[in-house]
Backbone bond lengths (Angstrom), bond angles and torsions (degrees), N, CA, C in turn:
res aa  C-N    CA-C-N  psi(-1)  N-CA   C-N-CA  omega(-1)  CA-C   N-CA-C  phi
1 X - - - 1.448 - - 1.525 107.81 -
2 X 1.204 116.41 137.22 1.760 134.44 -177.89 1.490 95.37 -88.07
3 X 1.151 124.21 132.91 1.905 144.17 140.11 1.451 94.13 -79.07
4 X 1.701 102.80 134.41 0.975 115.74 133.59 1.982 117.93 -151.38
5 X 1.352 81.47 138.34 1.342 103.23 -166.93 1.490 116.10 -89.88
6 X 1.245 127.05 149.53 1.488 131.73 -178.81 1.426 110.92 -160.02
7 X 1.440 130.85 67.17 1.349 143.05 -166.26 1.618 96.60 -81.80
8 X 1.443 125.67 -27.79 1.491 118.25 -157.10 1.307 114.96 -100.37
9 X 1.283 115.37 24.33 1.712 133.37 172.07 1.625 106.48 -100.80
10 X 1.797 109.91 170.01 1.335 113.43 174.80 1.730 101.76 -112.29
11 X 1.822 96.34 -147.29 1.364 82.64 173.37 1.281 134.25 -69.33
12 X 1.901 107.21 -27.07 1.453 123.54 -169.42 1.691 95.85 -77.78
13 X 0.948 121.30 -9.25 1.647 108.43 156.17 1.314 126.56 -66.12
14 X 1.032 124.48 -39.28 1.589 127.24 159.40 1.601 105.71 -21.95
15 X 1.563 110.46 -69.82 1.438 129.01 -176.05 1.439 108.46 -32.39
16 X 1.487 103.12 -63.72 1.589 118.89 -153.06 1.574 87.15 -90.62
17 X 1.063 135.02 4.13 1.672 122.19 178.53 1.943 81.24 -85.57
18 X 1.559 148.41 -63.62 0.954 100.92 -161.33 1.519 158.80 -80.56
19 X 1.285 95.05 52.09 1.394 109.92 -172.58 1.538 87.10 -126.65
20 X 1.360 129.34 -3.19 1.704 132.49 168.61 1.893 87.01 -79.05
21 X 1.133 110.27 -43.81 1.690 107.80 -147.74 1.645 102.19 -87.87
22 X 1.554 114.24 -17.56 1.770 123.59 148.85 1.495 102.60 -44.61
23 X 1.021 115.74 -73.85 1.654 133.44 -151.51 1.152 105.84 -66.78
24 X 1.774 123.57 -33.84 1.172 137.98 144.22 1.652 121.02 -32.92
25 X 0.993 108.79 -63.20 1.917 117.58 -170.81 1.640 98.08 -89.92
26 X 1.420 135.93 -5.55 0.849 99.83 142.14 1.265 137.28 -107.99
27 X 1.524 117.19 1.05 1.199 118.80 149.26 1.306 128.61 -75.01
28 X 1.009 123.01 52.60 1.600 142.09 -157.31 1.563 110.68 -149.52
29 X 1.603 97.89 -38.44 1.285 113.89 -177.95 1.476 117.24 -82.26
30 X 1.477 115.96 -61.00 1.152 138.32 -179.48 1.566 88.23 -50.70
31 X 0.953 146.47 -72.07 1.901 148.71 -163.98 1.357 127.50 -85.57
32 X 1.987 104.62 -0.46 1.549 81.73 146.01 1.779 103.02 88.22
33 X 1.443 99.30 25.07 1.592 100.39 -160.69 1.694 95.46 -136.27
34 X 1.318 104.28 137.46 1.757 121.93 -150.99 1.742 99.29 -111.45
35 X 1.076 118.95 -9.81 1.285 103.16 173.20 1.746 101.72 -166.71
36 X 1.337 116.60 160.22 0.966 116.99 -174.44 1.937 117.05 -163.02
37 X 1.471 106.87 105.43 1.726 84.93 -160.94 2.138 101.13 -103.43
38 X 1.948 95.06 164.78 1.779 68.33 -157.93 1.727 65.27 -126.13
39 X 1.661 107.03 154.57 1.422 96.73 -163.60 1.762 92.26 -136.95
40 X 1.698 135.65 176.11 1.164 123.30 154.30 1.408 98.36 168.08
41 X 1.515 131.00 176.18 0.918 147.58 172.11 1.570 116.94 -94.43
42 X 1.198 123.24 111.50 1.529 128.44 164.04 1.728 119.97 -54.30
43 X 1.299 136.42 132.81 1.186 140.14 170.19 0.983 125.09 -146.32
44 X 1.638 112.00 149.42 1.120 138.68 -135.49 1.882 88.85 -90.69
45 X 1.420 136.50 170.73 1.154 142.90 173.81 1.581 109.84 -54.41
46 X 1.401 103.21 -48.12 2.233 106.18 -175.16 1.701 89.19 -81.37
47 X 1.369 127.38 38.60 1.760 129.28 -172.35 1.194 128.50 0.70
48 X 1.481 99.18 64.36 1.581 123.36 166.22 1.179 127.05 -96.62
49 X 1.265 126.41 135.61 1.992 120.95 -156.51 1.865 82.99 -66.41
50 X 1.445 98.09 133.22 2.008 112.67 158.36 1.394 82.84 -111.32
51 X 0.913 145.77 -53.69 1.757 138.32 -127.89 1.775 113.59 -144.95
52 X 1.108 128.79 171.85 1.216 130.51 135.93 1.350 112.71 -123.91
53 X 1.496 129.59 -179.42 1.076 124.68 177.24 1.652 94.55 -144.68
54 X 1.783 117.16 155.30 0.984 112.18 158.29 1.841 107.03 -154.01
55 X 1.402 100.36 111.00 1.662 112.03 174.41 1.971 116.32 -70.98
56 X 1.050 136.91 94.96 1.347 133.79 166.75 2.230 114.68 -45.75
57 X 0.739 151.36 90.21 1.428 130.20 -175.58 1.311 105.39 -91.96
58 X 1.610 132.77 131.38 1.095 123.41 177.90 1.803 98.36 -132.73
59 X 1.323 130.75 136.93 1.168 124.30 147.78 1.797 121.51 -118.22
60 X 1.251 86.45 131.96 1.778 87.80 169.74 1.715 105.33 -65.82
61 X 1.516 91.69 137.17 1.573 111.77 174.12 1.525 118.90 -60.60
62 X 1.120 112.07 -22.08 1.921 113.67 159.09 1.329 104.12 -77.81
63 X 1.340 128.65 -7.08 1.534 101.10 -156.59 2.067 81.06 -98.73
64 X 0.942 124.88 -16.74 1.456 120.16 -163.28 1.673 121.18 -62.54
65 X 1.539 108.99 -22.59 1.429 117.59 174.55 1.443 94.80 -57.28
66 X 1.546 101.72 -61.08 1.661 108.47 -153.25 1.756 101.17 -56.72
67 X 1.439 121.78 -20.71 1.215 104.31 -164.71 1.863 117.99 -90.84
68 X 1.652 93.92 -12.43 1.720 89.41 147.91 1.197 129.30 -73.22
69 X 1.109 127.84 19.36 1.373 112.58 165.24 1.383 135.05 -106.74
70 X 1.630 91.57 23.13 1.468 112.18 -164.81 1.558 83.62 -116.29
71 X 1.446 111.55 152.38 1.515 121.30 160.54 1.782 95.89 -112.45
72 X 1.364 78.10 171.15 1.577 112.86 -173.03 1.688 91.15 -129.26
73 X 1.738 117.16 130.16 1.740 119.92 175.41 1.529 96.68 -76.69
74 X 1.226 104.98 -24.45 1.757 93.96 -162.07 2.038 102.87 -114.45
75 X 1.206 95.27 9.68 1.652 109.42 168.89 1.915 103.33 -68.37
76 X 1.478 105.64 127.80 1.178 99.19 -171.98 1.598 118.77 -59.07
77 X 1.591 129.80 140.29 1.402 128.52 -172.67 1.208 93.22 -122.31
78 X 2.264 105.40 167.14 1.673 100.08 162.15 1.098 92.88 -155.77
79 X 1.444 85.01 141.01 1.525 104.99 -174.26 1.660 114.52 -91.15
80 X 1.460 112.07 -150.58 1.095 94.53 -151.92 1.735 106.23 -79.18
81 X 1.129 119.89 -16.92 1.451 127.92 -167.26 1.450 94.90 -72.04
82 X 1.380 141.99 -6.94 1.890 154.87 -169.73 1.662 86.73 56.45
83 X 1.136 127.23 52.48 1.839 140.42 152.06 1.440 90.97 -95.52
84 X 1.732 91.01 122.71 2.027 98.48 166.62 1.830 100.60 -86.97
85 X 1.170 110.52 117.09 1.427 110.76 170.73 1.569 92.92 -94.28
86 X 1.950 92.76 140.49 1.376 112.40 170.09 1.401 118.26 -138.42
87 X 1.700 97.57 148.66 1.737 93.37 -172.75 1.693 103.64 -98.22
88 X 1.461 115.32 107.49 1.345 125.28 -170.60 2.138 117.21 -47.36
89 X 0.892 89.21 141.04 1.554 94.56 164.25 1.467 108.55 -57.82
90 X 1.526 133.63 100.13 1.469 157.21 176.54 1.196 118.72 -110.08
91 X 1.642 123.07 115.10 1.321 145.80 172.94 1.849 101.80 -72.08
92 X 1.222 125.73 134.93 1.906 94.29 156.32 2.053 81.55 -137.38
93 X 1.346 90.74 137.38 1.826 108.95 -178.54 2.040 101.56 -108.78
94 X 0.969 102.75 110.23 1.714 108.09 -153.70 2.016 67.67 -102.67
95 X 1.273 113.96 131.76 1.666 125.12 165.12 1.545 91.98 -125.58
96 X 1.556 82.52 -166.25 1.896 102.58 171.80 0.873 126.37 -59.96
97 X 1.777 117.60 -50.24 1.263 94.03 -166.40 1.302 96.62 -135.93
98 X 1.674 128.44 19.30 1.540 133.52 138.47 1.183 120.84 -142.64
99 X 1.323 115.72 -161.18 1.728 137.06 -160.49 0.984 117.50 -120.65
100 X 1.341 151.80 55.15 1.585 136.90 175.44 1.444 125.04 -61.11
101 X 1.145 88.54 132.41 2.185 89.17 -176.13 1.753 90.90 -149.54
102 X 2.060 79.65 114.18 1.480 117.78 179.32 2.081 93.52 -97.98
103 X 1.727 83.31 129.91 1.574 99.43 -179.21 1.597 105.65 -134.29
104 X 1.440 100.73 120.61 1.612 118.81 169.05 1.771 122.54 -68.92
105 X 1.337 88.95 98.10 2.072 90.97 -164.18 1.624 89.56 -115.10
106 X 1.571 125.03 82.37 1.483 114.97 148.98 1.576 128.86 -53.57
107 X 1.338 102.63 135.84 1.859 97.82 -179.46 1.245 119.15 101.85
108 X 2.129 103.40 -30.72 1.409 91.72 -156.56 1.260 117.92 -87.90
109 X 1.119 132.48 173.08 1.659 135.62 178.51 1.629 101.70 -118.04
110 X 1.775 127.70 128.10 1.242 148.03 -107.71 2.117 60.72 -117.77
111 X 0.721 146.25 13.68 1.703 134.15 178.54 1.934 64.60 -125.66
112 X 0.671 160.58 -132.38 1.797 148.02 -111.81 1.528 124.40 -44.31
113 X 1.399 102.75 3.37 1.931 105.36 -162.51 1.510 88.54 -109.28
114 X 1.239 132.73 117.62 1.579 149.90 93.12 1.532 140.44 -21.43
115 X 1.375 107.92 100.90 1.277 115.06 167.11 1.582 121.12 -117.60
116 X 1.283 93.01 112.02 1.869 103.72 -179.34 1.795 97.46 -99.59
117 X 1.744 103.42 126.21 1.455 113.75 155.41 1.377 123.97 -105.74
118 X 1.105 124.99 96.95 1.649 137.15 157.25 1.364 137.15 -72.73
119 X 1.489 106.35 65.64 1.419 93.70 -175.42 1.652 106.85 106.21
120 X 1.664 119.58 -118.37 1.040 131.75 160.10 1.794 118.70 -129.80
121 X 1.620 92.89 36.44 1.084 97.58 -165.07 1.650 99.23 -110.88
122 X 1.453 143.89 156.97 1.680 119.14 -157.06 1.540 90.64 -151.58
123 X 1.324 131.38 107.72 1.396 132.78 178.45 1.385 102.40 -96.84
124 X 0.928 108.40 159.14 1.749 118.05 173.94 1.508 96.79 -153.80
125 X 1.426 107.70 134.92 1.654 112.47 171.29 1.648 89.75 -151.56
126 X 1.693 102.57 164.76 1.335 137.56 -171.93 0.897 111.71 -169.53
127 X 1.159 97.59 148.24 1.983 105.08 -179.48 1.356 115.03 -143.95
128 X 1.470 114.28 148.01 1.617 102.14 -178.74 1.574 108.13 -146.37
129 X 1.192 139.21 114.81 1.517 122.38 -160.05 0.960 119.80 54.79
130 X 1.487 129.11 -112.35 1.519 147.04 -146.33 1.361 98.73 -117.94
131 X 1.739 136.60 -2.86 1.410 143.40 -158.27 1.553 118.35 -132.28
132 X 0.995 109.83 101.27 1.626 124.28 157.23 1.091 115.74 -83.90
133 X 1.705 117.85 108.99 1.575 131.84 156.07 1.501 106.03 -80.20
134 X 1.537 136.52 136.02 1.041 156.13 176.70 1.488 111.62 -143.19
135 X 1.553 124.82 137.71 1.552 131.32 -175.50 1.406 92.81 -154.98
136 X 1.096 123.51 133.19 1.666 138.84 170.92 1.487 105.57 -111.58
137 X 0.965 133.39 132.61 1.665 130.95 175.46 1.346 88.81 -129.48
138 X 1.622 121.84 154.35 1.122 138.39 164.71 1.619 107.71 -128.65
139 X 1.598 89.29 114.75 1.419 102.54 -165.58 1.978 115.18 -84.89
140 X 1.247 135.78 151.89 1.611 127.54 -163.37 1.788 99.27 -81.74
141 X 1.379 105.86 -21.88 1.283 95.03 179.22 1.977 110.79 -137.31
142 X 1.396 111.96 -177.99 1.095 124.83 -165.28 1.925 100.91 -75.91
143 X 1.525 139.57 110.72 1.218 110.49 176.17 1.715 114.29 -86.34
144 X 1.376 113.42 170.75 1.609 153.70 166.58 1.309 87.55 -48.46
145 X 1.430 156.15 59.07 1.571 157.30 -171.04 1.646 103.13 -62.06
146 X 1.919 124.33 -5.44 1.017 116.08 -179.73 1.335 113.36 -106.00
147 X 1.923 106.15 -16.45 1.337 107.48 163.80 1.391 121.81 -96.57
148 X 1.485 118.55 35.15 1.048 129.74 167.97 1.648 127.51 -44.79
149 X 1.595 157.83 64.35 1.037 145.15 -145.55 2.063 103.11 -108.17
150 X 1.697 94.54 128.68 1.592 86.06 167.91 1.689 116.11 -138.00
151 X 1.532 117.16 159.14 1.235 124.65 -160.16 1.375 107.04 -152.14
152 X 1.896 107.18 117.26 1.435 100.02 153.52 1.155 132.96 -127.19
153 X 0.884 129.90 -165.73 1.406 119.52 -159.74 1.918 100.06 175.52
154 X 1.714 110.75 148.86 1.464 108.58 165.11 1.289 124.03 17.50
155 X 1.546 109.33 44.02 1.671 123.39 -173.13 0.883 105.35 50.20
156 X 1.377 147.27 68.77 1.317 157.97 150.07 1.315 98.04 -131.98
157 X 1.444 110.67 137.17 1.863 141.84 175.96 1.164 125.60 -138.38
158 X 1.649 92.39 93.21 1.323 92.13 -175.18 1.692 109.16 -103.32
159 X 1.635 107.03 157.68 1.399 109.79 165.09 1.801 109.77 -129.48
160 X 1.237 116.26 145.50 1.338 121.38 173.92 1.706 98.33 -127.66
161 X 1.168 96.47 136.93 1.757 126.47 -154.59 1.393 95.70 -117.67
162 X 1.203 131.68 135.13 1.927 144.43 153.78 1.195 101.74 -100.87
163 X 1.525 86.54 126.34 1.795 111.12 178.86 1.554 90.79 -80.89
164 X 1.733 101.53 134.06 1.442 102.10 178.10 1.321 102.19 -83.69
165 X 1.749 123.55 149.72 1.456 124.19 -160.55 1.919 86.39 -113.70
166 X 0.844 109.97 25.60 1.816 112.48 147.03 1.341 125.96 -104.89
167 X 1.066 124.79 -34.30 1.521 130.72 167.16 1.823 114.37 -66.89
């Protein structure tokens, strides 16, 4: 049986862990691996233990054929160049009077990240070796493209967007 631990999340990590616990079962699948438990402490915003949590994962070894036959959109693919394109783990914080969308880019170097705005349409790509990260968001309104602000940091990319107050 695999530990895995995740003490440095709050509660809204719970949330965003299940798309950890996807990536989980199918790396579970692909390797042939029968159980897997994922364990951690829940916290509160001032990150004080409220909770722990502990998920058991078990799959039966017949059930693993059947579970390739499912895709995953954000399961890494490769196309024809053998580049695994991946759709990054993406926060988007919609406020009053903008949009922030926090993007998880391991590897990458802040000179490889691309952001194309079309409209209200918001691409983000990166690349690193053998790996293309790509995320498209389609935004409800037209943004402020001059109050455009971006920031990275410890593979984190963030952008904060101004809602244009004409649209």
């Amino acid at each position: 049986m695999k530990n895995i631990d995740d003490d440095n999340g709050n509660f809204f990590s719970l949330f965003t862990g299940l798309d950890k616990l996807i990536h989980v079962v199918a790396d579970m699948a692909e390797n042939n691996k029968d159980e897997v438990l994922l364990k951690g402490d829940i916290k509160s915003n001032q990150n004080k233990n409220i909770g722990k949590y502990g998920i058991n994962v078990k799959l039966g070894t017949d059930k693993l054929d059947h579970f390739h036959e499912f895709q995953f959109s954000d399961k890494q693919k490769k196309d024809e160049n053998k580049m695994k394109t991946i759709t990054p783990v993406t926060d988007l914080f919609d406020e009053e009077d903008n949009v922030t969308i926090v993007v998880e880019l391991p590897g990458v170097e802040k000179d490889d990240i691309e952001l194309n705005l079309d409209k209200n349409i918001i691409t983000i790509t990166a690349s690193k070796k053998d790996t293309l990260f790509s995320k498209q968001i389609t935004l409800g309104f037209i943004p402020e493209y001059s109050k455009v602000k971006e920031n990275f940091q410890n593979s984190i990319y963030s952008v904060m967007i101004s809602k244009n107050t004409l649209t």
